[in-house]
C-alpha positions as CSV (number, residue, x, y, z in Angstrom):
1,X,121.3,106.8,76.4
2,X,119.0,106.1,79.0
3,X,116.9,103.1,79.0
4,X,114.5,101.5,81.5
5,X,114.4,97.8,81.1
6,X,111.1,96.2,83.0
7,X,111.0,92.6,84.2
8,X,109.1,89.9,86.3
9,X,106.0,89.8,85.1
10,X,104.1,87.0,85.0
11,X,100.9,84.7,85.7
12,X,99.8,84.1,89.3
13,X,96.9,83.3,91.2
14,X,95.1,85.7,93.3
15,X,97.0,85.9,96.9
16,X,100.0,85.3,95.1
17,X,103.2,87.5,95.0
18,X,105.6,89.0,92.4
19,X,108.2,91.0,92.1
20,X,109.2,94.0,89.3
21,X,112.4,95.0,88.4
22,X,113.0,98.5,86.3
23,X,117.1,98.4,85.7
24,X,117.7,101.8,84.9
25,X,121.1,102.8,82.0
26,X,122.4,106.4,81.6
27,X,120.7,107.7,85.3
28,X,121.1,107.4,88.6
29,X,117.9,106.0,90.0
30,X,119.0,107.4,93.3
31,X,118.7,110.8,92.0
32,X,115.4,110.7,90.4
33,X,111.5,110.5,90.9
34,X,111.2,106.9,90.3
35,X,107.5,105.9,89.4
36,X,105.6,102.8,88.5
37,X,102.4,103.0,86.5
38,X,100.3,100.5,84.8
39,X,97.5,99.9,82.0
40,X,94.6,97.2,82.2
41,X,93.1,95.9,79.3
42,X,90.2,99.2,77.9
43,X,91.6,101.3,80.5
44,X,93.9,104.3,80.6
45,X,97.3,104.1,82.2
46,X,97.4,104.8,86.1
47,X,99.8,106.0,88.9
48,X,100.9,102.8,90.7
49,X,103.7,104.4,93.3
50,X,106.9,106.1,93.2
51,X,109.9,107.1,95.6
52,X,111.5,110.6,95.0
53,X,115.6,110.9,95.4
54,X,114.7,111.7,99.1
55,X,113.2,108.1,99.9
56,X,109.7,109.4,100.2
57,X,107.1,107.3,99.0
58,X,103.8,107.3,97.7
59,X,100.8,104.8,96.5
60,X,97.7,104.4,94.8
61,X,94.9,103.8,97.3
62,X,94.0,100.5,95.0
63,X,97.9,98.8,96.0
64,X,98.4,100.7,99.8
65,X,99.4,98.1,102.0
66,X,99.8,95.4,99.7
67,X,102.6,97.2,97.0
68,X,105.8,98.5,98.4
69,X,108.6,100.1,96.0
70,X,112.0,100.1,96.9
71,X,115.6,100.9,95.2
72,X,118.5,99.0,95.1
73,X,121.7,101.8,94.6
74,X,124.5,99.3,93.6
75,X,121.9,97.6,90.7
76,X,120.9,100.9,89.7
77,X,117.4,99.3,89.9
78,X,113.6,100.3,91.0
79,X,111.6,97.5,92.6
80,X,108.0,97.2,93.1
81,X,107.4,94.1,95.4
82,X,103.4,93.2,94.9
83,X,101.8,91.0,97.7
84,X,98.3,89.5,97.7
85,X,97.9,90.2,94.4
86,X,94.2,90.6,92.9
87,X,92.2,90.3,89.1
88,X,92.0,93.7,89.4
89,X,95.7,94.2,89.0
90,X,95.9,92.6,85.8
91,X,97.9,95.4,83.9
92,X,100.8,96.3,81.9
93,X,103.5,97.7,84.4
94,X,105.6,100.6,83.1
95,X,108.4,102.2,84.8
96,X,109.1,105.9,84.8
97,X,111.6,107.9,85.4
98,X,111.2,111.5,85.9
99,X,113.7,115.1,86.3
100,X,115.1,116.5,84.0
101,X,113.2,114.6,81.0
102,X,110.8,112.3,81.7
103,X,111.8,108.5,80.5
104,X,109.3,105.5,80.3
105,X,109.9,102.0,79.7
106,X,108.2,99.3,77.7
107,X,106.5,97.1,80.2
108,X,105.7,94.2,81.3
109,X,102.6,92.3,81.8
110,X,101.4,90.9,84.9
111,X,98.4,88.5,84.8
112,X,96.6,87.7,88.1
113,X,94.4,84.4,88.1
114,X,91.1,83.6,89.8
């Protein structure tokens, strides 16, 4: 069945960097809209970025120039690199997969320090 499985979350200080993984079972992540969204503490869940099966990409004016999300065809795995990393992005990162049937994972939580 398909399953997206988050990972790399963490604590870091502001400035810091991190990386996300989204390891994808039962789909192609090549052949999808591949999206990254996240939730902060008393807030609703928002669009982070996403690629489509074309390459295109697309951000968040909060992350632009500081996010980037790539794919990785042989893993079968999204990536969402995050550079100079703010409080503000304090969240829950999800990973979402879209077309036909739209497939979310669990999360994981990334804590940014003052």
């Amino acid at each position: 069945q398909v399953q997206l499985v988050e990972s790399g979350g963490g604590l870091v200080q502001a400035g810091g960097s991190l990386r996300l993984s989204c390891a994808a079972s039962g789909i192609n992540v090549s052949r999808k809209t591949m999206g990254w969204y996240r939730q902060a503490p008393g807030k609703q869940r928002e669009f982070v970025a996403s690629i489509t099966d074309n390459g295109r990409t697309n951000y968040a004016d909060s992350v632009k120039d500081r996010f980037t999300i790539s794919r990785d065809h042989g893993k079968n795995t999204v990536y969402l690199q995050m550079n100079s990393l703010k409080p503000e992005d304090t969240a829950v990162y999800y990973c979402k997969a879209s077309g036909p049937f739209t497939t979310w994972g669990i999360g994981t939580l990334v804590t940014v320090s003052s």
